[in-house]
C-alpha positions in Angstrom: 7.9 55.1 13.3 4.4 54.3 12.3 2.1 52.3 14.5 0.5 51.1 11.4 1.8 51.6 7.6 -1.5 52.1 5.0 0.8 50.5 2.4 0.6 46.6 2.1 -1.2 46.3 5.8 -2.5 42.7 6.8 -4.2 44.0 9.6 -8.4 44.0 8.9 -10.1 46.7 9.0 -12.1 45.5 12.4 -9.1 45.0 14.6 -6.8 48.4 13.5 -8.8 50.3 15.8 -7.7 47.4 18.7 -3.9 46.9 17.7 -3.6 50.7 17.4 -5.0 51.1 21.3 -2.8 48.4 22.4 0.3 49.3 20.5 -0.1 53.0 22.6 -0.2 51.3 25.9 2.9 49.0 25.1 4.7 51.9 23.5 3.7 54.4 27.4 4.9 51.2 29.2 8.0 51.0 27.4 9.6 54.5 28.3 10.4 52.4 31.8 11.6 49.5 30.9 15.1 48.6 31.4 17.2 48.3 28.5 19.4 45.7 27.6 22.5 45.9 25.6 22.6 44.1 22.5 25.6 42.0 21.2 27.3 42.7 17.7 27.1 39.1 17.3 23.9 37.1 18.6 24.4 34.2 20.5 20.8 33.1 21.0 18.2 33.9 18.1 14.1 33.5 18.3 12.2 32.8 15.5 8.9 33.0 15.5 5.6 31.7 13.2 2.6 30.3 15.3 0.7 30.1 12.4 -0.6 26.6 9.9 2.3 23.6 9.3 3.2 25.4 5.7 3.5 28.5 6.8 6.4 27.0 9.4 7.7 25.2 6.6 8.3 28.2 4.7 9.7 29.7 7.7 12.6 27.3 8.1 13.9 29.0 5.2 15.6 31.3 7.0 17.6 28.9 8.8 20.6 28.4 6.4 21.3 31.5 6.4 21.3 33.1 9.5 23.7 29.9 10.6 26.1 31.0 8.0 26.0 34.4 9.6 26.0 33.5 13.2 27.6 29.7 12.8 28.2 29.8 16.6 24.6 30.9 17.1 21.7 28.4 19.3 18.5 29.0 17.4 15.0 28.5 19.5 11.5 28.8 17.2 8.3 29.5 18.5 5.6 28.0 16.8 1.7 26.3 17.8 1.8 23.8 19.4 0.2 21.6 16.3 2.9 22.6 13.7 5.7 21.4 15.9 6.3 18.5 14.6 8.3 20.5 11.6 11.0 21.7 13.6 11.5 19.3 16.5 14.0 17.0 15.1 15.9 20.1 13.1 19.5 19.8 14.0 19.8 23.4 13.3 16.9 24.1 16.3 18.0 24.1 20.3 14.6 25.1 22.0 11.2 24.9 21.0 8.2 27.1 22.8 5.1 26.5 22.2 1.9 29.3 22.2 -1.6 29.5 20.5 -2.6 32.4 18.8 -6.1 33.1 19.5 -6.6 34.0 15.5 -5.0 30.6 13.8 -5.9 27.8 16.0 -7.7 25.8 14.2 -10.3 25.0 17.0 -13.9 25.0 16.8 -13.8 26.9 19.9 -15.8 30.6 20.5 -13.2 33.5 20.3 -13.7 34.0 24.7 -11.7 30.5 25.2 -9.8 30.7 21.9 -8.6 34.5 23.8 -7.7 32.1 27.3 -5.8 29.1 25.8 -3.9 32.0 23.8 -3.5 33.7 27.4 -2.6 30.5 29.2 0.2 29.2 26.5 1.8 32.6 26.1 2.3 33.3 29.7 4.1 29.9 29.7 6.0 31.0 26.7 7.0 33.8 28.1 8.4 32.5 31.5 10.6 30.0 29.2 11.9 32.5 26.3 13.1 34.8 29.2 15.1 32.1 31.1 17.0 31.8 27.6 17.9 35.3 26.9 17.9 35.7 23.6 19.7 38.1 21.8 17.6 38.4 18.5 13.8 37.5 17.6 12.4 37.5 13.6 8.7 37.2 13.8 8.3 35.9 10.1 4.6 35.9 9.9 4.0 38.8 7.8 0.1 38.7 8.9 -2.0 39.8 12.3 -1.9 38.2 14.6 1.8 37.5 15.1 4.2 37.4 18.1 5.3 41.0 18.3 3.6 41.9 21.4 4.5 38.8 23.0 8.4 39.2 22.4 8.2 43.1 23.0 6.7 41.5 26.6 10.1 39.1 26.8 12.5 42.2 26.7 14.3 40.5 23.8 16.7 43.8 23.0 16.6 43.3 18.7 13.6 42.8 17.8 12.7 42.1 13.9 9.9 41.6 11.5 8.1 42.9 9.0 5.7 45.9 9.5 2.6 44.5 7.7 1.1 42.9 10.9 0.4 45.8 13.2 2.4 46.4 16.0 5.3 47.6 14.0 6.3 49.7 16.6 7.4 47.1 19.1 10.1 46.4 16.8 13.8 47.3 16.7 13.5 47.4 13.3 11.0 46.4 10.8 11.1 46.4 7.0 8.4 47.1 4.4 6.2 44.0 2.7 5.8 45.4 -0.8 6.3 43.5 -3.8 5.4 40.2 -5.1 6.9 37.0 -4.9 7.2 33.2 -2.4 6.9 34.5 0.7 10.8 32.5 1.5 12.2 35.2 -0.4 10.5 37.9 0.8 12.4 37.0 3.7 15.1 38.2 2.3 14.2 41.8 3.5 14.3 40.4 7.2 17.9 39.7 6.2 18.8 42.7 5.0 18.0 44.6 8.1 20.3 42.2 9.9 23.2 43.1 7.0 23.1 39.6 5.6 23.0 39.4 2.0 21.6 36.3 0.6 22.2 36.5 -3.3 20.0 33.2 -4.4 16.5 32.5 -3.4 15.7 31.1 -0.3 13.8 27.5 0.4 12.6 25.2 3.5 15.3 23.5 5.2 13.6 20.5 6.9 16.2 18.5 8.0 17.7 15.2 7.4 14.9 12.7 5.6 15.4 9.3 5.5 15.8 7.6 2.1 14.0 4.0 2.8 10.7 4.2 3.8 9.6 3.4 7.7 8.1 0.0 8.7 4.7 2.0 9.2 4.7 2.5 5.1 5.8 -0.7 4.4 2.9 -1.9 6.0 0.6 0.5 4.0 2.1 0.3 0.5 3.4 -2.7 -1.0 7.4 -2.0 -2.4 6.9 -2.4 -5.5 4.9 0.5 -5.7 8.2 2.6 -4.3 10.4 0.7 -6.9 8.1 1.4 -9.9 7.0 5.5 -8.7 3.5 7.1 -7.4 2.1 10.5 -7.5 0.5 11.7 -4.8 -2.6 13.6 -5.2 -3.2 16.1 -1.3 -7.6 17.1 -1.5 -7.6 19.0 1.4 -6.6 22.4 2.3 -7.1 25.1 5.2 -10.8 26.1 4.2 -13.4 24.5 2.2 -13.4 27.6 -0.2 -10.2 26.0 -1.4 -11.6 22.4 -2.0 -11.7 21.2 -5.5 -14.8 19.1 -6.7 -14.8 15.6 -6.1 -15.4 14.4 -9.7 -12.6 16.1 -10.8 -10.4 14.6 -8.6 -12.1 11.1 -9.7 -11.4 11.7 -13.4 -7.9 12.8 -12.8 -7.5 9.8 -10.8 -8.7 7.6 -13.1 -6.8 8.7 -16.0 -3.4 8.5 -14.0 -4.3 4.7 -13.0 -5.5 4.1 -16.7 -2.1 4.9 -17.6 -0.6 2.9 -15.4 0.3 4.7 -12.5 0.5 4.2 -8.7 -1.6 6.7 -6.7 -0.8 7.6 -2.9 -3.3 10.1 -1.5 -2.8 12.0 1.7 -4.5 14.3 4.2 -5.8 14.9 7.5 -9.5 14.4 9.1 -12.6 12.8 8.4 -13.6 15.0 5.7 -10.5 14.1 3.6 -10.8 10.7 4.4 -14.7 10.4 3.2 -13.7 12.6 0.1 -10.8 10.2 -0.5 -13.1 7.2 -0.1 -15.5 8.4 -2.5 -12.4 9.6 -5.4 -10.9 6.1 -5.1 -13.9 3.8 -4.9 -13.1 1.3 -7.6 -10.3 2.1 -8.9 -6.9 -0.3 -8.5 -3.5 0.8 -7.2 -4.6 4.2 -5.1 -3.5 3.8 -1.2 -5.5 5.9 1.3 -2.8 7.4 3.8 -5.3 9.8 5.0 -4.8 10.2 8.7 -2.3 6.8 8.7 1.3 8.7 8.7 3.3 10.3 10.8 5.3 13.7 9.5 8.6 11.9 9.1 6.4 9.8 6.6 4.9 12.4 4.6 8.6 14.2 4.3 10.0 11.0 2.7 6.6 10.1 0.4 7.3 13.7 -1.0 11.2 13.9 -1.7 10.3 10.2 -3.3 7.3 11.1 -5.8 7.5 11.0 -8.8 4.7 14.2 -9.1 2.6 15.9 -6.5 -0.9 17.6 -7.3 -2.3 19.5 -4.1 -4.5 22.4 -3.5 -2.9 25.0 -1.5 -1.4 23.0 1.5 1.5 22.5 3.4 3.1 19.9 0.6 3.9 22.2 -2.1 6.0 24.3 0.4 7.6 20.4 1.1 7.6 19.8 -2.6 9.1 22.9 -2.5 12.0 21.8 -0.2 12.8 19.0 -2.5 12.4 20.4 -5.5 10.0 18.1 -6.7 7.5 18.2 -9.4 4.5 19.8 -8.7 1.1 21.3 -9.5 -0.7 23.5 -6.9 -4.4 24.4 -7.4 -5.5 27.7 -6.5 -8.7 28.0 -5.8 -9.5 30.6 -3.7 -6.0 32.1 -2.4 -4.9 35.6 -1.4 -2.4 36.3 -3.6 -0.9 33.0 -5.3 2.6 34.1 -5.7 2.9 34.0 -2.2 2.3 30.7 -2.2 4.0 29.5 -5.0 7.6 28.0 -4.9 9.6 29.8 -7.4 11.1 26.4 -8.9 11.3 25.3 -12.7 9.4 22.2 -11.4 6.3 23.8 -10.2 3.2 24.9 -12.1 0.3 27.2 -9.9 -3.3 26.7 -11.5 -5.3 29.7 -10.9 -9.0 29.4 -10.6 -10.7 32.5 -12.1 -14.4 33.3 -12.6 -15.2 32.5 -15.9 -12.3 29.4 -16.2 -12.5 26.8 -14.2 -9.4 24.2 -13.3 -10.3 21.0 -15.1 -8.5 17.9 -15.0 -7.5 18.1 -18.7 -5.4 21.3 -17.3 -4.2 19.2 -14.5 -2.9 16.1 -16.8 -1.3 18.3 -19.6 0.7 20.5 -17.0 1.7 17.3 -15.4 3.0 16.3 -19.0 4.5 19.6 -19.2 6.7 18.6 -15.8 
């Protein structure tokens, strides 16, 4: 097996030189450990992302499946601590465990403390996913850093993911990224080593969403604005490389309301909320949710639109879910397609050097929806 595969590797070219020195210890260490049969049928399955909310979203994908498989299966997730909101109330999901990888946290932290609360929360992880016994773990973050190491550590006996991430070699078996395409499908290949077929695409499974919204939005958005339809227009993103310019934002804004429609804007943080501020200063019927929802909230704002315009952010991959209409704005992404839902109702607008996403672009794909 190779430690680390050339072909469609994730790993940077600073940290191969420290997965490959740790994936030769784990692999010395691993001639003594004690070896656990595995069951032709799992009983208790691990899944695994610790990375940002959308990336989880796109994970539960997989769910659907594997409990058409394994319908007397318990399914546990590992996730960060911040994203687990997504999967908490999944009636699909048993246990939950919680660790922070030292790479994604989003903590304006220096990497010597980011490396001990990553420490701290995986030892505790460990202790718990152990107790369980699991069966089966799929890490489905195709990108380093992932769990591998950690659930090599908690003797799961099958042990699979993709072999794009480093530490390939701590898996039972591991399948090749390759290829283009929404990263849901692509976990299709995580399937196949299982010998499950899945002969349609793959897309989030979040659950049970209530159809009348929650007192809290009530409050914030008067009914008639539910009755008559919104679009909701999502300005922030992971990184400000993504960020779209604030006057373009104000002239698609104002065109929707000059036509007559209701705007709800959402996000997270006092940079959205000032950039929000600023967009909707003066104009009529836009409603500032930045920071004023809870998840259950933004799930049933998003099955409800009637359109959603976002950069590259956690509510296309909910959009997604729903099938709703939707226009993503790529601004500075690695590799759209992976980002893209691969429904009829969504349009990806890529920035590219010499052609710039305007909001004429914007309003005639959203006629185009």
């Amino acid at each position: 097996m190779n430690i680390i595969d050339k072909k469609d590797c994730f790993v940077g070219p600073k940290s191969k030189p420290f997965v490959l020195i740790l994936e030769k210890i784990y692999r010395f260490f691993d001639r003594f450990k004690k070896r656990t049969a595995t069951p032709s049928t799992p009983r208790r399955i691990l899944l695994c992302n610790w990375a940002s909310l959308g990336d989880l979203v796109i994970a539960t994908s997989i769910i659907p499946p594997l409990k058409h498989a394994y319908p007397e299966a318990k399914i546990g997730f590992l996730v960060a601590h911040w994203t687990k909101e997504v999967v908490e109330k999944h009636p699909d999901i048993q246990w939950i465990h919680t660790a922070e990888s030292w790479k994604n946290m989003r903590l304006d932290q220096p990497l010597w403390r980011r490396f001990l609360i990553y420490i701290k929360s995986a030892r505790k992880a460990r202790r718990e996913i152990k107790k369980i016994n699991y069966d089966l773990s799929i890490e489905l973050y195709p990108f380093f850093f992932n769990a591998s190491a950690l659930l090599w550590r908690c003797r799961i006996p099958e042990r699979v993911g993709f072999n794009s991430a480093g530490f390939s070699s701590l898996l039972t078996k591991s399948s090749s990224w390759g290829g283009k395409g929404y990263l849901a499908e692509r976990y299709q290949l995580l399937l196949k080593e299982l010998n499950i077929l899945v002969p349609f695409g793959l897309t989030p499974s979040l659950g049970e969403v209530s159809n009348v919204p929650s007192d809290r939005l009530k409050k914030l958005i008067p009914l008639s604005v539910f009755k008559k339809g919104y679009i909701i227009l999502h300005m922030g993103s992971g990184g400000l490389n993504k960020e779209w310019k604030e006057e373009h934002w104000k002239k698609l804004a104002e065109t929707l309301v000059s036509s007559g429609h209701s705007l709800i804007f959402t996000g997270k943080g006092s940079r959205e909320k000032n950039r929000i501020s600023n967009v909707i200063s003066g104009l009529h019927s836009c409603y500032d949710l930045c920071d004023s929802i809870c998840w259950d909230d933004l799930l049933f704002l998003i099955k409800n639109t009637l359109a959603l315009v976002s950069l590259d952010s956690v509510t296309v991959h909910i959009a997604g879910a729903f099938n709703k209409p939707c226009i993503i704005l790529f601004l500075d992404t690695y590799d759209p397609s992976l980002w893209s839902p691969s429904h009829q109702n969504c349009i990806s607008l890529i920035q590219k050097e010499k052609e710039e996403i305007t909001p004429d672009k914007v309003l005639k794909s959203l006629s185009c929806l």
